[in-house]
C-alpha positions as a printed Julia matrix, in Angstrom:
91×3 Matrix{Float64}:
 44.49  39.31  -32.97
 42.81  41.8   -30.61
 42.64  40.2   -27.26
 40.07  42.49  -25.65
 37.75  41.76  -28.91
 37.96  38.16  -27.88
 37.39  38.61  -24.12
 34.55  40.54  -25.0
 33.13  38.08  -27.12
 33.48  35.25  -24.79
 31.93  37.02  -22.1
 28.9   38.25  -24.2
 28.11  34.33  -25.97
 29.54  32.81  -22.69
 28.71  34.58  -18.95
 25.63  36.79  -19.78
 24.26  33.67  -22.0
 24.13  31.2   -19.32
 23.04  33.91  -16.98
 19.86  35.15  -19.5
 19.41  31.4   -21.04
 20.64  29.19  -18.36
 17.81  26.08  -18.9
 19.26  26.31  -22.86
 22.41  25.09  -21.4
 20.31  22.34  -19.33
 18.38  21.47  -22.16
 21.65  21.14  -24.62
 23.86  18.99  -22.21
 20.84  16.68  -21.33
 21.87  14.36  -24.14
 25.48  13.65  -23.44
 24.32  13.35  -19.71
 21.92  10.98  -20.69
 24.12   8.93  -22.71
 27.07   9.13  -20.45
 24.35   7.79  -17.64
 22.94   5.11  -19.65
 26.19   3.52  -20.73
 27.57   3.97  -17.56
 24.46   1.99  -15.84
 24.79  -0.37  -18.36
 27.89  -1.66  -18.43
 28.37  -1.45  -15.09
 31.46   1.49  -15.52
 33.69  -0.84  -18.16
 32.89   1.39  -21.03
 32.99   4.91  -19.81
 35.44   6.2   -22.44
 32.77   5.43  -25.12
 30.13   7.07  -23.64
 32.42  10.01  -23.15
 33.75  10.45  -27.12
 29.58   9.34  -27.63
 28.93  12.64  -25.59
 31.11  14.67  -27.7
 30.28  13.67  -31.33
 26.2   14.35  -29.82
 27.39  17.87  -28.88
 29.13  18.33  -32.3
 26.63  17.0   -34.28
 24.0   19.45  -32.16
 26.28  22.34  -33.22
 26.05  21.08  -36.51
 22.24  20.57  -37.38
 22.04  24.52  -35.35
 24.69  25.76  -37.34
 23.02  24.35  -40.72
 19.78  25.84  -39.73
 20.93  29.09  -39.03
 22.73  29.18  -42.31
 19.25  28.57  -43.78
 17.19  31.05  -42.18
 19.96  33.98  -43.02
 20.28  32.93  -46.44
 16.18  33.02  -47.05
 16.31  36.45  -44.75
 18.99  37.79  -47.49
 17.06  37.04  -50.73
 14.03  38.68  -49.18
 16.45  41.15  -48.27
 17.47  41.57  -51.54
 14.19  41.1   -53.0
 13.05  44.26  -51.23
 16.05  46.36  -52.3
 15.77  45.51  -56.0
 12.16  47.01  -56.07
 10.96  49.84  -56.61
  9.05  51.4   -53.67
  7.43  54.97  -53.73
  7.65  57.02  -50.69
């Protein structure tokens, strides 16, 4: 594996993201904060380990429902895509 590939890569989706889209990042760990807060207030600090692995399947399952959306939007982009190509167009 090319280690400079994946340095790069980290620093272009990681570093330069949160410093061009930092209030993405405040808007995507709002609900595990919230959640974490909430259970936390709650139960007074007893169940803190929930509201932790709660916090992680809610950032998973954001990744997910992203993820599946994105999938969408490329696959409909590459059957126009191909759409266009398999016509005929004059110059």
């Amino acid at each position: 594996m090319n280690f400079r590939y994946v340095i790069t890569f980290a620093w272009f989706y990681g570093y330069s993201f949160l410093k061009r889209g930092y209030t993405y990042v405040f808007s995507y760990l709002v609900t595990p904060l919230s959640i974490l807060f909430l259970v936390y207030v709650l139960s007074r600090g007893e169940l803190i380990q929930y509201a932790i692995v709660g916090g992680l399947v809610s950032v998973i399952v954001t990744n997910s429902v992203v993820s599946l959306s994105d999938v969408v939007m490329l696959r409909k982009e590459m059957k126009l895509q191909d759409m266009l190509i398999a016509t005929k167009i004059g110059p």
